[in-house]
C-alpha positions as CSV (number, residue, x, y, z in Angstrom):
1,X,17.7,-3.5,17.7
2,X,16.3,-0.9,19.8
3,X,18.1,1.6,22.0
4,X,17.1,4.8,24.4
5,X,18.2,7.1,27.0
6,X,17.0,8.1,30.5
7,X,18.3,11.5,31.2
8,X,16.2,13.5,33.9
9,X,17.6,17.2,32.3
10,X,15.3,19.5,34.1
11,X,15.2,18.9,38.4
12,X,12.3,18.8,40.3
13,X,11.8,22.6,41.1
14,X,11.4,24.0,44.8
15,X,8.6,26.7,45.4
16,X,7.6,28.4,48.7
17,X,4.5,27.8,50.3
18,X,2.6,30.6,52.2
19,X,4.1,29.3,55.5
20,X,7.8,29.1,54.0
21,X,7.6,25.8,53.9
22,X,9.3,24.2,50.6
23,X,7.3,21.8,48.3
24,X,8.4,19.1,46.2
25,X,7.4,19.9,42.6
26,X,5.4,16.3,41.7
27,X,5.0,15.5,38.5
28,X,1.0,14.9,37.1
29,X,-0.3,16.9,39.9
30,X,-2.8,19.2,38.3
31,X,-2.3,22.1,40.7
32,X,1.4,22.1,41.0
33,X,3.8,22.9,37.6
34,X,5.0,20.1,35.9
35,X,8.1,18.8,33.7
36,X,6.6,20.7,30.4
37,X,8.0,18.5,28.4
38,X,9.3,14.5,27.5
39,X,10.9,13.1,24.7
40,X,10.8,9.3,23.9
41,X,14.4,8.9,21.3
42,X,14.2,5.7,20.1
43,X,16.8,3.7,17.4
44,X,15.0,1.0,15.9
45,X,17.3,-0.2,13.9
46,X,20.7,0.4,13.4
47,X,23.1,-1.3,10.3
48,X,26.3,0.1,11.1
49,X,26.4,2.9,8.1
50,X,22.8,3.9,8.8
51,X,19.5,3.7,10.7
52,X,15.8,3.8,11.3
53,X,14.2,6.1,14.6
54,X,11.5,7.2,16.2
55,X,10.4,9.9,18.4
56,X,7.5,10.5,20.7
57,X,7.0,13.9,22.4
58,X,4.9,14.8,25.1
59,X,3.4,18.0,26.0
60,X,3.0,18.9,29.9
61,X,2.7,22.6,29.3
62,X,0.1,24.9,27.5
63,X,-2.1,23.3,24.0
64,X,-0.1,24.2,20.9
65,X,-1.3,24.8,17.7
66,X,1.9,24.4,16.1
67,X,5.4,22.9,17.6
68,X,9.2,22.8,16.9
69,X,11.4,20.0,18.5
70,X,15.1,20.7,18.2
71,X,18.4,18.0,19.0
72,X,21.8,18.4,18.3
73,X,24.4,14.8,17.2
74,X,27.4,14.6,19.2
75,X,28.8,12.8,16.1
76,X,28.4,12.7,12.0
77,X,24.5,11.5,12.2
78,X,22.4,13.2,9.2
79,X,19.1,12.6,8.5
80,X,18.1,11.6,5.1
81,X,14.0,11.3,5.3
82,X,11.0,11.6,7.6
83,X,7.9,10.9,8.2
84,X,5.0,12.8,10.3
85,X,7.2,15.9,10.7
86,X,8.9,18.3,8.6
87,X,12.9,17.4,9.6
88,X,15.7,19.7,8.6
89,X,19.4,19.5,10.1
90,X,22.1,22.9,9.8
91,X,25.1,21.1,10.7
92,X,24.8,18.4,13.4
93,X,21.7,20.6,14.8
94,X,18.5,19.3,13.9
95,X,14.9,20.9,13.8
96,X,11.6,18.5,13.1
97,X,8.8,21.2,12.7
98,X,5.1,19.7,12.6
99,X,3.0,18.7,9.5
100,X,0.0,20.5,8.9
101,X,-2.2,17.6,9.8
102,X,-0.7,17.4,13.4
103,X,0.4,21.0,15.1
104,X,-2.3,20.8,17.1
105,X,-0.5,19.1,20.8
106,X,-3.1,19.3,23.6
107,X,-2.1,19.7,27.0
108,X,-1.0,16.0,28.5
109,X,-0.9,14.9,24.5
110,X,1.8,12.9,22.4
111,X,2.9,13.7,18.5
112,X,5.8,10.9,17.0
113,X,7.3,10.9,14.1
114,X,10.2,9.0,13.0
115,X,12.9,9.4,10.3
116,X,16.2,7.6,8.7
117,X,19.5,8.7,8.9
118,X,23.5,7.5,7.8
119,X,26.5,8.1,10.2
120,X,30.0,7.0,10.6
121,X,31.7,5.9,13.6
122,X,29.3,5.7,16.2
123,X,25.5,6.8,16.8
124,X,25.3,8.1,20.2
125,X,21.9,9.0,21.3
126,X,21.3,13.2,22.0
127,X,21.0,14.2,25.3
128,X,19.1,17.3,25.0
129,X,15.9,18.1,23.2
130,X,13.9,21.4,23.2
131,X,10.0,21.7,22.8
132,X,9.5,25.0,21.3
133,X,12.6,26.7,23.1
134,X,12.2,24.5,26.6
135,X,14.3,21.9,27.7
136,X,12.7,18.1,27.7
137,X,12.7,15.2,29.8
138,X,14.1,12.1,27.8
139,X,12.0,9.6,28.8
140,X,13.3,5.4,28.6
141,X,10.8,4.7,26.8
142,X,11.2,0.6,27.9
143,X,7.1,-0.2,26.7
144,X,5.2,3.0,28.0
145,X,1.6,3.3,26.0
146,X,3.7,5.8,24.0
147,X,6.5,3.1,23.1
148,X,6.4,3.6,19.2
149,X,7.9,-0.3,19.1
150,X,9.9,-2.0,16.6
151,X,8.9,-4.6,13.4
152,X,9.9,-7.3,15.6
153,X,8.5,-6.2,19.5
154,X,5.4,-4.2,19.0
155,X,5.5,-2.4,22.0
156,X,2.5,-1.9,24.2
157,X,-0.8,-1.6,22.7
158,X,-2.6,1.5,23.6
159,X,-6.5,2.7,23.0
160,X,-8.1,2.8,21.1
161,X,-8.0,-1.1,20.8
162,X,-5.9,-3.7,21.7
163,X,-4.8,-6.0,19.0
164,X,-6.9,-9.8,19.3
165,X,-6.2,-12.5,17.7
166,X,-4.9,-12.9,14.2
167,X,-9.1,-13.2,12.4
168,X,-9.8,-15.3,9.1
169,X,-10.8,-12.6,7.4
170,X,-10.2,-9.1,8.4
171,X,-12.8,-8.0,6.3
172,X,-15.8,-9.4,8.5
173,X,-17.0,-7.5,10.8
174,X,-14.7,-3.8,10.5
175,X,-15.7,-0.9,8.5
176,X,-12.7,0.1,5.8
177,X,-10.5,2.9,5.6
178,X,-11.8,5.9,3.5
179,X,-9.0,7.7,2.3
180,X,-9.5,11.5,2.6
181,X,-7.4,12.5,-0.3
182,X,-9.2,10.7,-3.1
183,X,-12.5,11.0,-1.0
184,X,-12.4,15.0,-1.7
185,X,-11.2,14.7,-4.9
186,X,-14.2,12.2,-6.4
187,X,-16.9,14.9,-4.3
188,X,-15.1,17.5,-6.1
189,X,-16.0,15.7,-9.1
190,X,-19.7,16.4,-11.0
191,X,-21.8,13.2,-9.1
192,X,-18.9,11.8,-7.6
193,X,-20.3,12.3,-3.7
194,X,-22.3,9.2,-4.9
195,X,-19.0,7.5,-4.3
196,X,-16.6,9.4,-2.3
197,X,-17.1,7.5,0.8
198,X,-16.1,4.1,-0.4
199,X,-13.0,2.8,0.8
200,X,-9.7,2.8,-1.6
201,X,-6.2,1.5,-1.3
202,X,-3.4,4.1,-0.2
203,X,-0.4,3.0,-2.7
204,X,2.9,3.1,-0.9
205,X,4.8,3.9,-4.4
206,X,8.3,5.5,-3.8
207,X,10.1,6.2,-0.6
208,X,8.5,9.5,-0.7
209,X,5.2,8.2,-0.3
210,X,6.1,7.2,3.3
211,X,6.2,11.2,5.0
212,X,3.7,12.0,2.1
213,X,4.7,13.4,-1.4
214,X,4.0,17.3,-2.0
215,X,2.4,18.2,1.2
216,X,-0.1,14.9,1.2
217,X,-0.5,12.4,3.8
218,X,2.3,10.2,4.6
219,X,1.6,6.6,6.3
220,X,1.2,7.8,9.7
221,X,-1.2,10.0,8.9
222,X,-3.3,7.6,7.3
223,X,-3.3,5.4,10.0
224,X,-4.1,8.6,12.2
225,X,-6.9,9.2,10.6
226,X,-8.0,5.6,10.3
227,X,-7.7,5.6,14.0
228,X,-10.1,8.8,14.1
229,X,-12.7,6.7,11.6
230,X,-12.1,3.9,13.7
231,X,-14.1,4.7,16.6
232,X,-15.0,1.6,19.0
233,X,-15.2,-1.1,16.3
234,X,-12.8,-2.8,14.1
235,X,-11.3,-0.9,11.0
236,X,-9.0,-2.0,8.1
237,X,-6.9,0.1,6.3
238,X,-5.6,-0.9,2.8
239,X,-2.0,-0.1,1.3
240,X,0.0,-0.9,-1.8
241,X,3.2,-1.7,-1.0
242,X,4.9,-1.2,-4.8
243,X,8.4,-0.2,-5.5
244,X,10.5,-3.3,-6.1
245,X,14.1,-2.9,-7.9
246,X,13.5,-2.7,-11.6
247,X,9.8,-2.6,-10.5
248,X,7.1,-4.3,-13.3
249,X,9.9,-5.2,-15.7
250,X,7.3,-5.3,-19.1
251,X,5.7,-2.2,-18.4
252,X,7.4,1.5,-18.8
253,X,4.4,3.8,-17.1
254,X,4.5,2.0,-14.0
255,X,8.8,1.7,-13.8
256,X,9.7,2.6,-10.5
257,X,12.5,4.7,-8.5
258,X,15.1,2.1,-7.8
259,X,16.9,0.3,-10.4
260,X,17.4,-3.5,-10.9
261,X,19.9,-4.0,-8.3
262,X,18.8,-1.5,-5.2
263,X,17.7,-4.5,-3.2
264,X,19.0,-2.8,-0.5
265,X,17.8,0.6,-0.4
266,X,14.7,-1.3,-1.3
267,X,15.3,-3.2,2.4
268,X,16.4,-0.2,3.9
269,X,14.6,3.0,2.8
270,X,11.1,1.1,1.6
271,X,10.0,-1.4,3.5
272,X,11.9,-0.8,7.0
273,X,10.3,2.6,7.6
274,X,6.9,1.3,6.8
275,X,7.5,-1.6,8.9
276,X,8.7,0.6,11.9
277,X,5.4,2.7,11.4
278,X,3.4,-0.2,11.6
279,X,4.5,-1.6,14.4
280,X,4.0,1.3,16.2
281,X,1.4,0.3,19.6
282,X,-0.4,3.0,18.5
283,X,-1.5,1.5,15.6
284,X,-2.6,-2.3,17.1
285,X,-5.9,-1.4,16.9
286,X,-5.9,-1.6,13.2
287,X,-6.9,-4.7,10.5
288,X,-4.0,-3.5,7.9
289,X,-4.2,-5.3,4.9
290,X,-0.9,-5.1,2.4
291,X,-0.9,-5.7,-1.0
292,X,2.4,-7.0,-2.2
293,X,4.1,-5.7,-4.8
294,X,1.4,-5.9,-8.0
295,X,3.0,-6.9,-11.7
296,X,6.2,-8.2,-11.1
297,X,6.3,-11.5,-10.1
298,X,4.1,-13.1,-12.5
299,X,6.4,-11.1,-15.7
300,X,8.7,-13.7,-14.1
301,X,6.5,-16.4,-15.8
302,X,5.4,-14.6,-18.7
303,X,7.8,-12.5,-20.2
304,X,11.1,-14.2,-19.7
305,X,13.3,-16.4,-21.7
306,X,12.1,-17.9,-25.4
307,X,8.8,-16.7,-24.7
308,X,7.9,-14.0,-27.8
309,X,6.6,-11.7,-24.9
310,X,10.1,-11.5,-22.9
311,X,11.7,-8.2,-22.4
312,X,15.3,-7.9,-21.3
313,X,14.5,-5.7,-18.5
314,X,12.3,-8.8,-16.8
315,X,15.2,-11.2,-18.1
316,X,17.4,-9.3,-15.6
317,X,15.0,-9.5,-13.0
318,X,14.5,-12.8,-12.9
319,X,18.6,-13.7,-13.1
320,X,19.1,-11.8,-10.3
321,X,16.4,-12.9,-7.9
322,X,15.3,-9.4,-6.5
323,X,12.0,-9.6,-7.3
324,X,11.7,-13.0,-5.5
325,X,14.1,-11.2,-2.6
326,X,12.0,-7.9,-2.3
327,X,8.3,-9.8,-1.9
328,X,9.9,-12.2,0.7
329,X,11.9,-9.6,2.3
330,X,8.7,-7.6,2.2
331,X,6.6,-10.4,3.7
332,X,9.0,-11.2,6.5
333,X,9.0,-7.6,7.5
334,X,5.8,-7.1,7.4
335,X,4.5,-10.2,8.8
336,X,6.0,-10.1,12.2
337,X,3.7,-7.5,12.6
338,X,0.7,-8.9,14.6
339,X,-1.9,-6.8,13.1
340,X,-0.9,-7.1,9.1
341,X,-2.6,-9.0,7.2
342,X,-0.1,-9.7,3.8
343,X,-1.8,-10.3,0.4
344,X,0.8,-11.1,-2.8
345,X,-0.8,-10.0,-5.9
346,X,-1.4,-13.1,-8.5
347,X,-1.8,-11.0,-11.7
348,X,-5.4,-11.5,-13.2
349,X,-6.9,-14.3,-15.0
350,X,-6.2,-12.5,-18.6
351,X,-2.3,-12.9,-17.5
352,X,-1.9,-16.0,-15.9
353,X,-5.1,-18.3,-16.5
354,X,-3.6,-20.0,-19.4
355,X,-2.4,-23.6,-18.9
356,X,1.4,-22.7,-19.0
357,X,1.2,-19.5,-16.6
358,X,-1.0,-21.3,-14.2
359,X,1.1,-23.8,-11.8
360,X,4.2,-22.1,-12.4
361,X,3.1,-18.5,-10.8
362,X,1.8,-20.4,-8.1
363,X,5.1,-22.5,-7.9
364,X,6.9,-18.9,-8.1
365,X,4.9,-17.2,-5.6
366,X,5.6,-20.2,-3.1
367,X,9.5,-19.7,-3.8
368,X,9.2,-16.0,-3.2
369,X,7.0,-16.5,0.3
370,X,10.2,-18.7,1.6
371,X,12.9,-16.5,0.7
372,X,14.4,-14.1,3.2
373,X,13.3,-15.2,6.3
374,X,9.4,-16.0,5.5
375,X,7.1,-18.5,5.4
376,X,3.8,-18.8,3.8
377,X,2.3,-17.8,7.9
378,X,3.2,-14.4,6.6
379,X,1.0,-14.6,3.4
380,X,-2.7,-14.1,5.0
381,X,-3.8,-14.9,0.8
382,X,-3.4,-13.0,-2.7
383,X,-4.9,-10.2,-4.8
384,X,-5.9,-10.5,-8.3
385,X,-7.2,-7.8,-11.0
386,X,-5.4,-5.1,-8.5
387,X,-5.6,-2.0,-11.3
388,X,-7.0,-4.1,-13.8
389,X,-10.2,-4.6,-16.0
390,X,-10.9,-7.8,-16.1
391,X,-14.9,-8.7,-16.2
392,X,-15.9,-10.2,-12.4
393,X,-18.3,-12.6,-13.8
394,X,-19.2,-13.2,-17.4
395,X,-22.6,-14.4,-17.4
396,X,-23.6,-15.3,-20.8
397,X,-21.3,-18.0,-21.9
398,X,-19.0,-20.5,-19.8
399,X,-15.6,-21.7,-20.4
400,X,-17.7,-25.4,-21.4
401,X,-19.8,-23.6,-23.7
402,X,-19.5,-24.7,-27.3
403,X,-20.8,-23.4,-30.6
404,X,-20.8,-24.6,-34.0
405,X,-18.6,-27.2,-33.5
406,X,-15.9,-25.0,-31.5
407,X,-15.0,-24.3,-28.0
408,X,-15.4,-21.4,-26.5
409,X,-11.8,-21.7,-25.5
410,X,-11.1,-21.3,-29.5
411,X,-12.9,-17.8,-29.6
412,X,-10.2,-15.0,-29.9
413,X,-11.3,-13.6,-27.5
414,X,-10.7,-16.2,-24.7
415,X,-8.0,-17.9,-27.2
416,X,-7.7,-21.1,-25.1
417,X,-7.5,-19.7,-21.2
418,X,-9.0,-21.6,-19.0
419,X,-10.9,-19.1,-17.6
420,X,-13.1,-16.8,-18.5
421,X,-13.9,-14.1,-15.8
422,X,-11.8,-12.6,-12.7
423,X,-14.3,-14.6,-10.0
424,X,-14.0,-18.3,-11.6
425,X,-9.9,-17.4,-11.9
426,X,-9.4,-16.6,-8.1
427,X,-11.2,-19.0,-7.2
428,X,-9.0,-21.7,-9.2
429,X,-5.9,-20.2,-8.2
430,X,-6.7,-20.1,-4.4
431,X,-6.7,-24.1,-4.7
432,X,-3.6,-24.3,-7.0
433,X,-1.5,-21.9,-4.5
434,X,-2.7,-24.4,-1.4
435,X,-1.5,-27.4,-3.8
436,X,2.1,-25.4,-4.1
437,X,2.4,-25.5,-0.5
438,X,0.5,-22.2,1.0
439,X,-2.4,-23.3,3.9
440,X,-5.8,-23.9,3.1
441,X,-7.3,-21.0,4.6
442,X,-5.9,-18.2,2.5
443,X,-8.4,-15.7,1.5
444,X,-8.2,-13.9,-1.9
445,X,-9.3,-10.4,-2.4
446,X,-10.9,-9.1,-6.0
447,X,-10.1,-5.6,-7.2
448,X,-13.8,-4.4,-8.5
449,X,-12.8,-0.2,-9.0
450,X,-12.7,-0.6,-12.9
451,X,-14.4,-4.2,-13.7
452,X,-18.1,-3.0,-14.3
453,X,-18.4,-2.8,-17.8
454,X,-21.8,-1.0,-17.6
455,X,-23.5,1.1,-19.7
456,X,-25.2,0.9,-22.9
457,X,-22.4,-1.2,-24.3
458,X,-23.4,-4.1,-22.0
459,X,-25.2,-6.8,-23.3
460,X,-28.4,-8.2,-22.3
461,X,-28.0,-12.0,-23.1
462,X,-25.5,-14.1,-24.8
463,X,-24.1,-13.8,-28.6
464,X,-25.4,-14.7,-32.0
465,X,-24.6,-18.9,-32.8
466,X,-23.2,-17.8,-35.8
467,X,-19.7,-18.9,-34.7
468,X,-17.8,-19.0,-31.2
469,X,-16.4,-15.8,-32.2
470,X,-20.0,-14.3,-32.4
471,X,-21.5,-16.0,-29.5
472,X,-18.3,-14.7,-27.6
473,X,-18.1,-11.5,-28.8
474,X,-21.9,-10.1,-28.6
475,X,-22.3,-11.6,-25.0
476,X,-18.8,-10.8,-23.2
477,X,-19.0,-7.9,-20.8
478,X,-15.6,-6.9,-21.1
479,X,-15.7,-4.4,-24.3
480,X,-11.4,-4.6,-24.5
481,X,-9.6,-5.5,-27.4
482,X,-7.4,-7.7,-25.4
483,X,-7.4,-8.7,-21.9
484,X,-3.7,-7.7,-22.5
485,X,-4.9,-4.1,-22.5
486,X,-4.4,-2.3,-19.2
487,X,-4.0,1.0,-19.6
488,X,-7.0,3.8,-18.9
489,X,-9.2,1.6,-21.0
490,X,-12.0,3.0,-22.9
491,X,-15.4,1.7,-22.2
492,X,-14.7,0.8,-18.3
493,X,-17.1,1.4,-15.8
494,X,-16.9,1.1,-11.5
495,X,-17.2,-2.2,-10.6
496,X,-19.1,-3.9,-7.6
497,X,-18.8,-2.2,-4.4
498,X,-16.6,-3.2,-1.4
499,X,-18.2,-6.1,0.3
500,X,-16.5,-8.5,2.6
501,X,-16.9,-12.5,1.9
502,X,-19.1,-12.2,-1.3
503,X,-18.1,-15.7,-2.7
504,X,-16.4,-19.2,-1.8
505,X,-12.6,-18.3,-0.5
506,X,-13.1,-14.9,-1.6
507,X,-12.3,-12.3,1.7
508,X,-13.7,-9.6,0.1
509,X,-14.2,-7.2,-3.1
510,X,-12.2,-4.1,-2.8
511,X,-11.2,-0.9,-4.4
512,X,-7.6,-0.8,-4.4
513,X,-6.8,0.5,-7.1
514,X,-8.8,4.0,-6.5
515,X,-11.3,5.2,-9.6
516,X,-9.7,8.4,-11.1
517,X,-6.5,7.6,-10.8
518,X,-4.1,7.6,-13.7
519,X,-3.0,4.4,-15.0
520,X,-0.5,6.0,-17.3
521,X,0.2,8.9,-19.5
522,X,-0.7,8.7,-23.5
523,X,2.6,11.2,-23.7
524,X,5.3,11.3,-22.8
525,X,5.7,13.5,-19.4
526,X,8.8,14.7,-18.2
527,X,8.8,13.9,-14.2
528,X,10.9,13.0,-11.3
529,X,8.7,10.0,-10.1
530,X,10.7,7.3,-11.9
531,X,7.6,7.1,-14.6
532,X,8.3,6.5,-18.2
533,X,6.1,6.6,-21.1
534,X,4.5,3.2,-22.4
535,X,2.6,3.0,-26.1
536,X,-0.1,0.9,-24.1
537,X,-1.2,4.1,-22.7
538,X,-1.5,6.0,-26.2
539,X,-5.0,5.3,-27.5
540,X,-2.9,5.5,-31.4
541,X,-0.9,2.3,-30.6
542,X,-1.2,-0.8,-32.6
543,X,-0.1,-3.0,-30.0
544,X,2.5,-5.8,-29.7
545,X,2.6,-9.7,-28.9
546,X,1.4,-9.4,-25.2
547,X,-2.1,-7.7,-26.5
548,X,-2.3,-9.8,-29.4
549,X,-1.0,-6.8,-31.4
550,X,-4.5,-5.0,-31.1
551,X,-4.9,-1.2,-30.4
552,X,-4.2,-0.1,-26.8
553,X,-7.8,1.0,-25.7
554,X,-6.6,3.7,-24.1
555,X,-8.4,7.2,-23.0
556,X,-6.7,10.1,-24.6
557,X,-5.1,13.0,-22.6
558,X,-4.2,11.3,-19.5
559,X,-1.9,12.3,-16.9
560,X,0.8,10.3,-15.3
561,X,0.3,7.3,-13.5
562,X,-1.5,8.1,-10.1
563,X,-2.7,11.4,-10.8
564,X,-6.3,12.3,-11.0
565,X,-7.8,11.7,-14.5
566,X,-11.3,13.4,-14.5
567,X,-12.4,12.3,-17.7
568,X,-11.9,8.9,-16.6
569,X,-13.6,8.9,-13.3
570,X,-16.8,10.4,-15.0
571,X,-16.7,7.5,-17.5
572,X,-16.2,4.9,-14.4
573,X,-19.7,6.5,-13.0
574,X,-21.0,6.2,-15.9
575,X,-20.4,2.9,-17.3
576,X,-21.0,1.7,-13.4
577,X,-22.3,-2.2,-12.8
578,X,-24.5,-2.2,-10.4
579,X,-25.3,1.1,-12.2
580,X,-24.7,4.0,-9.3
């Protein structure tokens, strides 16, 4: 639901010409003073306790370096977060000061932000908004270029691109979104200007993350700046979408804000803003790809019920459906966007390429892409290895291989997966997810940012004969102790670099999980981002039944989930394949 006001606040002035003669003030006439200001005040959506806006404010008077835009509610509206603006309310007055990525407001230019607020009663639009101290026009804002739009009506597209047609793969034919933040932080790094300008996912990880944590970027201004990368061709811009209720249920560093049954701040807070911001006209232009919510779904499979890996916390999760609610209310959302492209992570082969894992994530995913109001024409295809480790291709023995009399699938290592390497895995699973019911063209996305497995550790050519475990062993790429290990694993190097359609139904290798960052801390780290401490993450740790019960792998000294983690990016360069 979307609601504005047209209120003309300032008249049209009167001035004397030389002869005496009054003139008519007309607006957009460069040599005659115009309205200095307009405000577009929009309700996106309203739920009767609470809602969504957005606000679009255009400048008619002298450039700005800075700006202040103040309101005042007639009623008991308070805002409880924004994005692209730094909101504060006194009372029922309330002040939205600019970011420090976007004071500068050029003569004739536009600045929105939005933001979500709770009343009671009713939520009657403001009547009067200043622009630095000077009374606004509120505009209708009924589809103007600067109509901010809603999930459902995208408004009008503006430049720098009018969305086409929905594309097979987004990847073909755009250039990817390199994401500022981490690109400065890898240059700051000794040899990391070798790869600061790759593209990386930006991970959409607590409300917070929405207006930016700490002073960072929020959404919008990642998608201003992808706009600014954009130029005249086709760009895609890469987010994480990741903080279900009782979010990754098995793991503790990765727990999220909300709890098990916040489905609907989850609706709400989470994935309504980002919708809203999406949607925005401004933002047609753009190939957004989303990945969908990675390690929760497939714990659903895996560590639930008589299973010796269950946990009650993903027991919980899967009684009370809000995993499968969240990814379909997510999809929905999300995919009556025209220009978003929805991917639903599908775990990795070392998780879900056994027999008994197989058809059922794909029979779970299917149930979670038709729950709240989607279909699978909102899933565009999936993700696998998103954060993960797992070897792209393993070139020195096959899944058919047999030595000594044994399978290779009766190696420890592999211990009777059907697969052996991330590639062959996404591959398979693309044609099991079209058998449970999704179309035929989805596309599958690989996460190559840790998977190398270079260095001197990397073999040259397959294993001794001795046995399978041999042969295995000495040839295998991947240097874990389990492909249940995922936690800042020792050894890891950068994987292949982003490349769009590098394989049969594969859209593209991507980076989305960006090299550097944290997966965990080996301590425990007090914090107020919802992160706990998880043994996998202490390189000490002895393991437990869903690694086998090997030691973790884990770096030492590491920081909390998502924060930077030097040592570890210099051992990704390092242990690169294709070496850097």
């Amino acid at each position: 639901m979307s609601r504005s006001r047209t209120a003309v606040l300032a008249a049209l002035a009167l001035v004397a010409g030389a002869s005496g003669t009054a003139l008519a003030v007309v607006p957009g006439d460069p040599g005659i003073a115009a309205i200095p200001c307009s405000v577009d005040y929009k309700v996106q959506n309203d739920w009767g306790s609470g809602f969504t806006a957005a606000v679009t404010v255009t400048n008619n008077s002298a450039a700005k370096s800075s700006w202040a835009v103040k309101w005042a509610y007639a009623g008991t509206q308070k805002v409880t977060n924004g994005w692209n603006a730094k909101i504060t309310q006194a009372g029922t007055a309330v002040t939205a000061n600019n970011e420090t990525y976007n004071g500068t407001l050029a003569t004739g230019g536009s600045v929105s932000f939005g933001f979500q607020g709770t009343y009671s009663g009713t939520n009657a639009i403001p009547t009067t908004f200043t622009l630095d101290g000077v009374t606004c026009n509120v505009d209708s804002g009924t589809g103007t270029p600067t109509d901010p739009g809603t999930p459902t009506d995208p408004g009008t597209p503006t430049d720098p691109g009018t969305p086409s047609t929905k594309v097979d793969n987004p990847y073909v034919g755009a250039k990817v979104y390199v994401n500022p933040e981490w690109s400065a932080k890898a240059a700051a790094e000794t040899g990391g200007s070798r790869i600061s300008s790759q593209p990386t996912g930006v991970w959409l990880d607590r409300i917070a993350a929405i207006n930016g944590v700490s002073g960072g970027m929020g959404l919008r201004a990642h998608l201003d700046a992808a706009l600014a990368q954009k130029g005249s061709g086709e760009e895609v811009v890469q987010l994480v979408v990741y903080d279900l209720p009782g979010r990754d249920c098995a793991a503790l560093a990765s727990n999220g804000e909300l709890g098990p049954t916040e489905i609907d701040k989850y609706k709400t807070q989470f994935i309504d803003p980002i919708a809203t911001i999406l949607a925005d006209s401004k933002y047609a232009g753009l190939r957004i790809v989303t990945t969908i919510e990675i390690d929760s779904l497939p714990n659903l499979v895996t560590n639930t019920g008589s299973r010796v890996t269950a946990t009650a916390a993903c027991d919980t999760m899967k009684a009370n459906g809000n995993y499968v609610k969240g990814v379909g209310y997510a999809l929905n959302k999300l995919g009556a966007i025209p220009n978003v492209y929805n991917y639903i992570d599908a775990g990795h082969h070392g998780w879900l390429g056994w027999d008994d894992n197989f058809a059922p994530s794909a029979q779970l995913f299917y149930q979670a892409a038709t729950a709240e109001g989607a279909t699978v024409d909102d899933v565009h295809g999936f993700i696998t290895n998103t954060a993960n480790y797992s070897a792209l291709k393993e070139n020195n023995f096959t899944i058919n291989d047999s030595v000594a009399g044994k399978s290779v699938r009766e190696s420890k290592w592999v211990d009777w997966n059907r697969y052996v390497d991330e590639q062959s895995y996404a591959q398979a699973f693309r044609n099991q997810l079209v058998t449970a019911g999704f179309r035929s063209n989805i596309g599958m996305l690989i996460d190559t940012s840790r998977n190398g497995w270079g260095g001197t550790a990397r073999p040259a050519g397959p294993g001794a004969t001795t046995s399978v475990d041999t042969y295995v062993d000495g040839g295998r790429y991947d240097r874990r102790f389990n492909t249940g290990n995922w936690c800042n694993q020792s050894g890891a190097g950068l994987g292949e670099r982003p490349k769009a359609a590098p394989a049969a139904g594969i859209d593209a290798y991507v980076w989305m999980k960006p090299p550097g960052e944290s997966d965990g801390s080996s301590s425990a780290i007090a914090n107020d981002e919802g992160k706990g401490f998880d043994r996998m993450c202490d390189p000490t740790y002895t393991g437990n039944p869903r690694n086998n019960n090997n030691l973790s792998g884990a770096l030492p000294n590491a920081p909390l989930s998502g924060h930077w983690f030097s040592a570890q990016f210099q051992q990704l360069m390092q242990n690169a394949y294709p070496p850097l």
